[in-house]
Structures are given as C-alpha cells and as structure tokens.
ROMAR-176596 format. One record per residue: residue number from 1; x, y, z of N, C-alpha, C, O in turn. Coordinates in steps of 0.1 Angstrom, whole numbers, plus 5000, padded with zeros to 4 digits. Example, Ala and Ser with C-alpha at 12.3 -4.5 7.8 and 13.67 -1.06 7.14 Angstrom:
<rs>
    i    nx    ny    nz   cax   cay   caz    cx    cy    cz    ox    oy    oz
    1  5132  4943  5078  5123  4955  5078  5132  4967  5078  5142  4967  5085
    2  5128  4978  5071  5137  4989  5071  5129  5000  5079  5134  5011  5080
</rs>
This chain:
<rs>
    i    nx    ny    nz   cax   cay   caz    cx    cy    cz    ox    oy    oz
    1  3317  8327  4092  3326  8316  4088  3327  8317  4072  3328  8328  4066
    2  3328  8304  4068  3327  8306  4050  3315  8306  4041  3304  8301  4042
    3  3318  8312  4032  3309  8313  4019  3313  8303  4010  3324  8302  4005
    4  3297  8292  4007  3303  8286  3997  3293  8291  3984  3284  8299  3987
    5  3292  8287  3972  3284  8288  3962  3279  8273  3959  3286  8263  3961
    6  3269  8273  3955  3266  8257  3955  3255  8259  3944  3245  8266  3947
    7  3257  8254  3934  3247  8250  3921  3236  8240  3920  3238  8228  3916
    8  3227  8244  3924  3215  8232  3921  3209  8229  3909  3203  8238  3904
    9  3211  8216  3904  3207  8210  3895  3193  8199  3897  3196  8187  3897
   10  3181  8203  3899  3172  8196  3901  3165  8180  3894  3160  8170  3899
   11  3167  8184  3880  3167  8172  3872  3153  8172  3872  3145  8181  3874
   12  3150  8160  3870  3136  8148  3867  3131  8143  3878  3137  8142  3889
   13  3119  8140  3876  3111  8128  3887  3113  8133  3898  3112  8145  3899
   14  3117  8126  3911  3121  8126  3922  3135  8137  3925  3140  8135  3936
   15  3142  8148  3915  3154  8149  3915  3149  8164  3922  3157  8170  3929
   16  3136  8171  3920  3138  8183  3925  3131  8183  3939  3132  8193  3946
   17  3124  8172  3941  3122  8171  3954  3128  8163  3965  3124  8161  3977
   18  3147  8157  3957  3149  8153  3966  3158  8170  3971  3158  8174  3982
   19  3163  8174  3962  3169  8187  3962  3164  8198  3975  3171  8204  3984
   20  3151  8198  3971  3147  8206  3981  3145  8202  3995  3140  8209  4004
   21  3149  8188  3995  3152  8186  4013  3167  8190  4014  3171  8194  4024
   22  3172  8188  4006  3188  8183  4006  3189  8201  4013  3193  8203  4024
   23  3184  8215  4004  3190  8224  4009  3179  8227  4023  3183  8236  4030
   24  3172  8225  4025  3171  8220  4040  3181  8219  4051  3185  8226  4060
   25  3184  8205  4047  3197  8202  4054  3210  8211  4054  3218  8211  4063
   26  3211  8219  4044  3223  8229  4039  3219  8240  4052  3227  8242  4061
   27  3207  8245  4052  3203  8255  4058  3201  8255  4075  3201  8264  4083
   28  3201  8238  4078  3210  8234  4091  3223  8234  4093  3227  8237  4105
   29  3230  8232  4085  3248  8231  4086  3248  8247  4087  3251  8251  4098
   30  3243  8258  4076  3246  8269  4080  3244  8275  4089  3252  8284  4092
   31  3233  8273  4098  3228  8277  4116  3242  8273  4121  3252  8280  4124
   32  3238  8257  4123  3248  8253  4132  3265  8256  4132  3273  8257  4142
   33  3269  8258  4120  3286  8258  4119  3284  8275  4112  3295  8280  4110
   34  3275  8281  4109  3278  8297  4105  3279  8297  4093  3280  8308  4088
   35  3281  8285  4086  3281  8290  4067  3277  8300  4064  3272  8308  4072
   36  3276  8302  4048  3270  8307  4043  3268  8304  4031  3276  8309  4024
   37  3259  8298  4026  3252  8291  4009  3246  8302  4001  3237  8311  4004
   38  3251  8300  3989  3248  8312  3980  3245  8304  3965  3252  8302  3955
   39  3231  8301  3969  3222  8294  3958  3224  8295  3940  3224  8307  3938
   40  3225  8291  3930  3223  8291  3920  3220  8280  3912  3226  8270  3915
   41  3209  8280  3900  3204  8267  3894  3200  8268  3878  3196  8275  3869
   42  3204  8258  3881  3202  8251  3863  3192  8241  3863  3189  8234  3872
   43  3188  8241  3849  3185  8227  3843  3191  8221  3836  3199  8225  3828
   44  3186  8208  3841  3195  8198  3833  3180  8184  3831  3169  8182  3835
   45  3192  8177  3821  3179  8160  3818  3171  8164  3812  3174  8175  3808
   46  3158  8158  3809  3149  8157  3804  3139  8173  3802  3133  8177  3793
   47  3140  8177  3813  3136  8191  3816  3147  8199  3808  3141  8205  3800
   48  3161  8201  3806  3163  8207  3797  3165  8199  3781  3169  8205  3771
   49  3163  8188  3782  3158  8188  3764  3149  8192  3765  3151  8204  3762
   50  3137  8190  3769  3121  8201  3767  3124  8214  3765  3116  8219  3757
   51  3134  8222  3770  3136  8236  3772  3146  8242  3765  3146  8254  3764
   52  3158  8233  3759  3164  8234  3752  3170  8229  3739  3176  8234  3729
   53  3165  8219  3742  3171  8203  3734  3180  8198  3738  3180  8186  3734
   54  3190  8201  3747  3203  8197  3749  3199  8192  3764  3190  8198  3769
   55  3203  8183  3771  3207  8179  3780  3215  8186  3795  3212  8189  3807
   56  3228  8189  3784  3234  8193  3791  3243  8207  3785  3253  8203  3779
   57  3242  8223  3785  3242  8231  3783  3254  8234  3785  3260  8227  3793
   58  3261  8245  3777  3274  8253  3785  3274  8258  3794  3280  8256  3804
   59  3265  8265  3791  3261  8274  3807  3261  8270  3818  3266  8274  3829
   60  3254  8254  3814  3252  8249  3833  3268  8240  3832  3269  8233  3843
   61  3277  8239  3825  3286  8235  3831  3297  8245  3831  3307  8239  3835
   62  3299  8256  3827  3303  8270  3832  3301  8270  3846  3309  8267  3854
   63  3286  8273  3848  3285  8276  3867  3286  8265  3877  3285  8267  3889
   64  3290  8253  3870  3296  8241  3877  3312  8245  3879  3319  8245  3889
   65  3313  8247  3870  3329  8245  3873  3333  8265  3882  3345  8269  3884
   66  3321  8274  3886  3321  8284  3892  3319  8285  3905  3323  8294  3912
   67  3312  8275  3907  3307  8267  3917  3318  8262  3929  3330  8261  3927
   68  3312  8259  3943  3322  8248  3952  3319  8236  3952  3326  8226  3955
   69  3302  8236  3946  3298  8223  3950  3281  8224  3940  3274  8234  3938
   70  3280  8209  3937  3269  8209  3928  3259  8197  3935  3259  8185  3938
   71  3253  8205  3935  3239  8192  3941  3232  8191  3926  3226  8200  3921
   72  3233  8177  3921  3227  8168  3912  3218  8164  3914  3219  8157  3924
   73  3203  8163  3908  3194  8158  3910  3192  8141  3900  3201  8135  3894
   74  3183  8138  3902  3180  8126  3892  3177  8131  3876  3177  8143  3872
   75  3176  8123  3869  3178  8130  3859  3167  8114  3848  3170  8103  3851
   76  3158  8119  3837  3152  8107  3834  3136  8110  3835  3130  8120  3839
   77  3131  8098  3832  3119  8095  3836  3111  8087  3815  3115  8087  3804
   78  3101  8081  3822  3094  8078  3812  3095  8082  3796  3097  8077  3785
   79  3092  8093  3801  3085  8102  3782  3100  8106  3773  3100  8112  3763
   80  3113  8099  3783  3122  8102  3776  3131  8088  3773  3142  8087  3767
   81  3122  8078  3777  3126  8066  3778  3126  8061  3765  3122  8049  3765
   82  3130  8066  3752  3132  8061  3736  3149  8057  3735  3158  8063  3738
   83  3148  8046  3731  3166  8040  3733  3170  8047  3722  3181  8053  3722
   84  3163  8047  3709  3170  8053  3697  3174  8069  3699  3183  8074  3694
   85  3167  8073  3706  3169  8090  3708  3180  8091  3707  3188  8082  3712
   86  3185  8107  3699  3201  8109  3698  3204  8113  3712  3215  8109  3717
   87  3194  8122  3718  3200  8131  3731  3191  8122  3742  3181  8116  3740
   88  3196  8124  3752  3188  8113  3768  3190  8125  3774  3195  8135  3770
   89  3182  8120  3789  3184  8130  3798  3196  8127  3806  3201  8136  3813
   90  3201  8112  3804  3213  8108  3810  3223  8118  3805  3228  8125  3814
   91  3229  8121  3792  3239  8129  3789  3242  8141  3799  3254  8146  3798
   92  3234  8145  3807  3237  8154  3813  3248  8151  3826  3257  8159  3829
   93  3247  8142  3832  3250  8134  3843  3264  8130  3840  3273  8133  3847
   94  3266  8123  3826  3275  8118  3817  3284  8130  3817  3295  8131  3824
   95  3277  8142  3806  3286  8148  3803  3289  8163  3815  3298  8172  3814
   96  3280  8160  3825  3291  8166  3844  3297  8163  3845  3307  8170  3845
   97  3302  8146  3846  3312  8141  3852  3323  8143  3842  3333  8149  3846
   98  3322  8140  3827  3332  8145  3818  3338  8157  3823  3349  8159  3828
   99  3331  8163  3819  3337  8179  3818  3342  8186  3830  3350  8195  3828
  100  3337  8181  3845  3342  8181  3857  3358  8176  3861  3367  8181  3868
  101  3356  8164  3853  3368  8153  3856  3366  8147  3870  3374  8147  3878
  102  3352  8140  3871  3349  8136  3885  3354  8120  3881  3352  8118  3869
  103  3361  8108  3890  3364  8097  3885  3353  8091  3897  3350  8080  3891
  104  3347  8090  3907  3346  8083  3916  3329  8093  3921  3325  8105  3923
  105  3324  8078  3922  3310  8085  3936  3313  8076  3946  3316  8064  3945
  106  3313  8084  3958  3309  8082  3975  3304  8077  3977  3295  8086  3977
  107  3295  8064  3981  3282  8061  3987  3285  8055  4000  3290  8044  4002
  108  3279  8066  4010  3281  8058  4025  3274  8052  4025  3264  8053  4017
  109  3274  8043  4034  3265  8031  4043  3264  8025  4053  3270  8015  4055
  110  3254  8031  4063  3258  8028  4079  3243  8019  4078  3234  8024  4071
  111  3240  8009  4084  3228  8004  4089  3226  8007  4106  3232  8004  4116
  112  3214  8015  4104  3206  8011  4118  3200  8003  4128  3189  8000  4123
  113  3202  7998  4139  3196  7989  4145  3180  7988  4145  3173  7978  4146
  114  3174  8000  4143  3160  7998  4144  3156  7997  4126  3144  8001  4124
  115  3164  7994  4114  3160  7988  4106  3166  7975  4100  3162  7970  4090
  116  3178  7968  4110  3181  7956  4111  3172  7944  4106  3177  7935  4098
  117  3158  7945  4112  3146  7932  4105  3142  7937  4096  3134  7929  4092
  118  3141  7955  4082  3138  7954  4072  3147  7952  4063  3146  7958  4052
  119  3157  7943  4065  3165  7937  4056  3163  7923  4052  3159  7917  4062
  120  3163  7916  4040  3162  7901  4032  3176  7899  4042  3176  7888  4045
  121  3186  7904  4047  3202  7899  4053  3199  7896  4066  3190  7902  4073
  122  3205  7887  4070  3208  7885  4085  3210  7894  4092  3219  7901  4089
  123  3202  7898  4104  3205  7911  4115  3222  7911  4113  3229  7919  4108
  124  3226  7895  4120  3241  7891  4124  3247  7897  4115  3254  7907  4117
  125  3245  7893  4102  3256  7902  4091  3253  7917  4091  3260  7924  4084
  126  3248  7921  4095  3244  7938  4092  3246  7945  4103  3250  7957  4101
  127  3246  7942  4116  3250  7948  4126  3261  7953  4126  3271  7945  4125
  128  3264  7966  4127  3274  7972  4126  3280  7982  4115  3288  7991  4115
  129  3273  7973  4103  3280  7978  4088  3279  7994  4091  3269  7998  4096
  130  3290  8004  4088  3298  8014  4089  3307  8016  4074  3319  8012  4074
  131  3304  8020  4064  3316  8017  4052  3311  8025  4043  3299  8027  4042
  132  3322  8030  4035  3320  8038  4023  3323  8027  4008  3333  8021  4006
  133  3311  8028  4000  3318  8025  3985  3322  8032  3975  3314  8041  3971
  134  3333  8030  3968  3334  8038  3958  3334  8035  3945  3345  8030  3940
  135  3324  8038  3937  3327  8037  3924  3333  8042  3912  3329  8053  3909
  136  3341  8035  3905  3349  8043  3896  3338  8049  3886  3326  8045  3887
  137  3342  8059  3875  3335  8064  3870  3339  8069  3858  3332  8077  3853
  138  3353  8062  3851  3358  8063  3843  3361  8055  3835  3371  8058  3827
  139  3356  8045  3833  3359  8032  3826  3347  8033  3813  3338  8040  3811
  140  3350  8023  3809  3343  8020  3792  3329  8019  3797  3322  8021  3788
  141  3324  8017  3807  3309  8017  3807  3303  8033  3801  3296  8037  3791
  142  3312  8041  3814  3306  8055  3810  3312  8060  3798  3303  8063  3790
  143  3326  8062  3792  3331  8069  3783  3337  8061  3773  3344  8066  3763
  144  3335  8051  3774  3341  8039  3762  3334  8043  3751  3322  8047  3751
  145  3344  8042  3737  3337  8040  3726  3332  8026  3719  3341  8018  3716
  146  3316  8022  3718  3318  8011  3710  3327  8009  3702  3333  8017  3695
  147  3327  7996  3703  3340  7991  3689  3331  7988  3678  3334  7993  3668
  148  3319  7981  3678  3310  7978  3669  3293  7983  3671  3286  7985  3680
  149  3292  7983  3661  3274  7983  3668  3268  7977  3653  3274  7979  3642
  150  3257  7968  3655  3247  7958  3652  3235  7960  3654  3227  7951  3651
</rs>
C-alpha cells in the first residue's frame, strides 16, 4: 500500500513515552491496512534548549515540512519553568504551528459506558457523547503581539 514518512518529536516529561505507544499503534495500522511508516526524529522543548539552546531548530522544521505527518510530543516540565526566560520549551510547539500554518487542533471525544460513573457529570448527560472539538490556533493568545507590557 502506501508509504508515509512521519517525524517524531518526543519532547519533555510524559512526551516521549507517550510517543512510543503512539508508534505502537502506527505499527498496528501498518499490519492491518499494509502501510508503510518510515521513522525520523527530532528534538524539540526543553530537551533541545539543553542541547541546543533553541527550542525549536531549522532543521526540525525542515523535516516537518518533509514529512506527511508529525507526532508531537509534550513539551515543558519544571526546570524550565522560569517566566522571565527569553527561550521556553513552549516556543517549539508555538513556533510548529507557525511555520506549518496549522490553524486548528482536533480533539475527539467519545465517552464510554463503563467509564460513565468516573465522571463529576451525570451518566444522563454523558451517555452517548460522540463529538469532535476544535480549536482555533491562530488568534492573539498564540501569535498576538502585546500592545503593552508592565
């Protein structure tokens, strides 16, 4: 069937272990439907300020945009948690979606019946829920320039 290329970006904290279930799951779609995934990876966040200084590299958004598809990890953690810092590990995440031109994340959401009672919500209200959200990703939160700072 097809060949895709797919860039993994592992990140921080929880970001390379969620990754390495994620191509798990890749490596079932390829059984089942015949893919074929053709691995390549960067760093990015906090792991590449340690390793670079920069966040977010040319390089790794070169092989993004070389790429069909980018598995993002988390990106952050504690020891990078200084607000004054010029560079975050967020920039990296930031400056993907910039440079991608991504405007929108996906977040499905199906609830299951056998986790209906670990919800604070009414079974009644939740039974059934089926729905995608989407959030925009282009507005002044992410790419606004302050007008002032104090």
């Amino acid at each position: 069937m097809a060949t895709f290329r797919i860039l993994l970006t592992p990140g921080d904290g929880i970001g390379p272990e969620v990754l390495v279930e994620a191509v798990k799951v890749l490596a079932r779609v390829e059984r089942r439907f015949g893919h074929t995934f053709v691995y390549a990876e960067e760093t990015i966040g906090g792991a590449a300020l340690d390793r670079f200084g920069v966040a977010l590299r040319e390089e790794t958004v070169a092989a993004a945009k070389a790429s069909d598809a980018v598995l993002f990890g988390a990106v952050g953690g504690p020891q990078w948690d200084d607000p004054r810092a010029e560079r975050r590990p967020e920039d990296a995440i930031l400056g993907m979606r910039k440079r991608l031109g991504l405007f929108a994340n996906l977040r499905p959401v199906r609830v299951y019946e056998e986790t209906l009672e670990q919800s604070t919500l009414r079974p009644e209200v939740l039974r059934g829920t089926d729905m995608v959200v989407i959030l925009e990703l282009t507005g002044g939160l992410y790419f606004g320039q302050p007008k002032r700072r104090w």
